[in-house]
N, C-alpha and C positions, 0 to 999 in steps of 0.2 A: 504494500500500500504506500502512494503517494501522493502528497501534495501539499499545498505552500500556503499559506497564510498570511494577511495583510493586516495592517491596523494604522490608525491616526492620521487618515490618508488628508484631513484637515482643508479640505477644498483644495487642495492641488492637483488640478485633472492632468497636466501633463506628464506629473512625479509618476501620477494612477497610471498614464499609458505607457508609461514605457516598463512599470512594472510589470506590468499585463501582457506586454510585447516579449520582456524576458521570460514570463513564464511559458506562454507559447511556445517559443522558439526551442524549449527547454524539453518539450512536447507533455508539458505536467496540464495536465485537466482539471484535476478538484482545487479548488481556491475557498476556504473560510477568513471570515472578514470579520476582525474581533473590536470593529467602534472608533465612535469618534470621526464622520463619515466627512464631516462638511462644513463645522464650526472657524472662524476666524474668518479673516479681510480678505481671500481670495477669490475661488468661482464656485460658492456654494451649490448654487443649480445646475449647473453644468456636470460639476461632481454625481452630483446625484441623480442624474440623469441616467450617467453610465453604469452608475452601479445598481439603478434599480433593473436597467435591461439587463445587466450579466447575471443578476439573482445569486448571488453568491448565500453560502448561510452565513448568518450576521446577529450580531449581538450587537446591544446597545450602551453606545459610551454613555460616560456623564455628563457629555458635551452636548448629544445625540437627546438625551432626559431633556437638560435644560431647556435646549429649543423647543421640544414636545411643550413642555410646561407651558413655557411661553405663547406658543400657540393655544393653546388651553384657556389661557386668561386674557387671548386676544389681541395684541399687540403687543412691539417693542420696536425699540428705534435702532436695535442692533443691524448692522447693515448687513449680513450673512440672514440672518431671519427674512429682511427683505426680499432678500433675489428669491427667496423659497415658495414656490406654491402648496396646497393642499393636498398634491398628492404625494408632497417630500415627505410633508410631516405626519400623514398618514403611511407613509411608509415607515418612517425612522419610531412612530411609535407602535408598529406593528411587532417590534423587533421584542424578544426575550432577552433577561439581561443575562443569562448564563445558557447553555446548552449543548446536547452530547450531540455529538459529533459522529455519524460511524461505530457506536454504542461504547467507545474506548478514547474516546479523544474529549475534554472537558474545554469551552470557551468560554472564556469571561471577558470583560473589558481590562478593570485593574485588580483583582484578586475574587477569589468566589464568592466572597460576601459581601465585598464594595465597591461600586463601580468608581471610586476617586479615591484609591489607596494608595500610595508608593509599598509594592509588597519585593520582589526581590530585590529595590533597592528601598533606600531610605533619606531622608534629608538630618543631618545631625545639627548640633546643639551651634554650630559654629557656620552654618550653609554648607555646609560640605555635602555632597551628593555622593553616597559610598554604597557599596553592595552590603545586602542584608546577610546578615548572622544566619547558618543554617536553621536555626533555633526558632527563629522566627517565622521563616519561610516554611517550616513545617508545619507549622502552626496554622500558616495563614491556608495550608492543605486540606486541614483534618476533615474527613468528611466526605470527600472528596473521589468517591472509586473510579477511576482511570489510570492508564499506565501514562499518558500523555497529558497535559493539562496545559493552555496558551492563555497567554492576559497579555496588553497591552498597558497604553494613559501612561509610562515614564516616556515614549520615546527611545529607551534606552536598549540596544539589545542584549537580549542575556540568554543564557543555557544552563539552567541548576540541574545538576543530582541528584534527587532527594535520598538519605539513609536506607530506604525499605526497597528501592528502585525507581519509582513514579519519577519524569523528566518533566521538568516547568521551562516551557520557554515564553521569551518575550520576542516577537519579530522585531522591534525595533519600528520607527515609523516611516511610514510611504512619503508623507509631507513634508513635514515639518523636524529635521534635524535638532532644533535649538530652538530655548524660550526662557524666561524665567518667570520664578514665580514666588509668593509672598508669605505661605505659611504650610509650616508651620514657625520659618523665621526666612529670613527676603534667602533666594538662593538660583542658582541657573543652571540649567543642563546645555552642556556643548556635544555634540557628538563628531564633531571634528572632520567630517565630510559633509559637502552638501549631496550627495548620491540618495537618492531612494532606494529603502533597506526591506527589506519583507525575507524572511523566511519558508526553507524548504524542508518538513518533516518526511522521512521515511522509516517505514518499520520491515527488519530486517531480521533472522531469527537469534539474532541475540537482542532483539528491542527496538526503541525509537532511536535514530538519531536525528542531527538538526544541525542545517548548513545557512548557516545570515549571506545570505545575499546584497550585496550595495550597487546597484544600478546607477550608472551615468546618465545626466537628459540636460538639457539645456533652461536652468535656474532662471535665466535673466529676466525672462518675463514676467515671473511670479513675483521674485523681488522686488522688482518694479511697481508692481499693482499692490506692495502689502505697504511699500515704503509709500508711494502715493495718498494710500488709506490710512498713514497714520502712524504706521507699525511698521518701526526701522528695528524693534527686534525682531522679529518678525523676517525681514529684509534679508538682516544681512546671516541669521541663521539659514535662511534659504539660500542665497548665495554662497555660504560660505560653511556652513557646518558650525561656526563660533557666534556669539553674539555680542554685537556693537555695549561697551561702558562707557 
């Protein structure tokens, strides 16, 4: 069994097609999409255009929630919500926020119980963004019966062990490389390329393994439209994998 996995694809349609063109090319078929589909200053509708027709299975970020909400109570002045029609948001609230996969494989957005956790990594006492204690990470398991389990919402890619066997990966994200953020004290994640990142699971008869893929595509455009809107973090994380202090 195989196939690849996308997440925090974050309105970046061209990051999405060239992921989608690598996986093609790759000749891999199955594609699960773990959240966070279209949020931020990009091309919300467009995003979501492509990925309602590709039907991937999909979980819903926190980002993904929000806008739901939003819609729910009717307006807001977010300009990602604008570009949105009613069949985004009837789609993005369609979505489950956890679900099995192929009866072995577990998706969540950010851990199985929160869709806005940092679980294999964490933010410390000082802004540090450092990888989580296995201690923790087990923890954030419990419950959990699959040999595979995928979360997104750091951005960051990862491949955990667990003690008992179970493999927790993070793809990493399609979009958006770099941000920061405010709590639980100010802190920023760089991932140091601007390449669109997704993951490829195969199970093999000693288990799953998982290979992060980083796709090259042409940033400039995106930057462009995020730095225009506003959002020069935003920018120069997309251009650049680091972000502008």
């Amino acid at each position: 069994m195989k196939f690849a996995a996308i997440a925090d694809v974050h309105g970046n349609c061209p990051a999405l097609e060239a992921v989608l063109a690598d996986i093609a090319e790759l000749g891999i078929r199955e594609i699960v999409n773990l959240g966070d589909h279209v949020s931020g200053p990009l091309e919300a509708a467009r995003t979501a255009d492509l990925l309602i027709e590709r039907g991937f299975p999909s979980v819903q970020g926190d980002q993904d929630r929000i806008l739901v909400e939003l819609w729910r109570r009717g307006t807001s002045a977010r300009g990602d919500f604008r570009q949105l029609g009613r069949k985004h948001f009837d789609w993005m609230a369609s979505m489950p926020s956890t679900l099995l996969y192929r009866e072995d494989v577990f998706l969540c957005h950010a851990s199985p119980r929160d869709d806005a956790a940092f679980w294999l990594d964490h933010v410390t006492a000082d802004g540090s963004v450092r990888a989580s204690p296995i201690d923790m990470i087990e923890a954030g398991a419990e419950g959990v019966d699959a040999e595979l389990i995928l979360c997104g919402h750091t951005h960051i890619p990862r491949v955990v062990r667990l003690r008992d066997g179970r493999m927790v990966v993070n793809p990493g994200s399609v979009g958006l490389p770099g941000y920061d953020g405010r709590s639980p004290v100010p802190y920023v994640v760089e991932v140091g390329t601007p390449h669109a990142c997704y993951a490829i699971l195969e199970r093999g008869r000693a288990g799953w393994s998982a290979t992060i893929r980083y796709v090259p595509y042409d940033s400039t455009a995106m930057a462009a439209l995020a730095r225009d809107r506003g959002m020069p973090t935003w920018a120069s994380a997309i251009a650049s994998g680091w972000v502008e202090r």
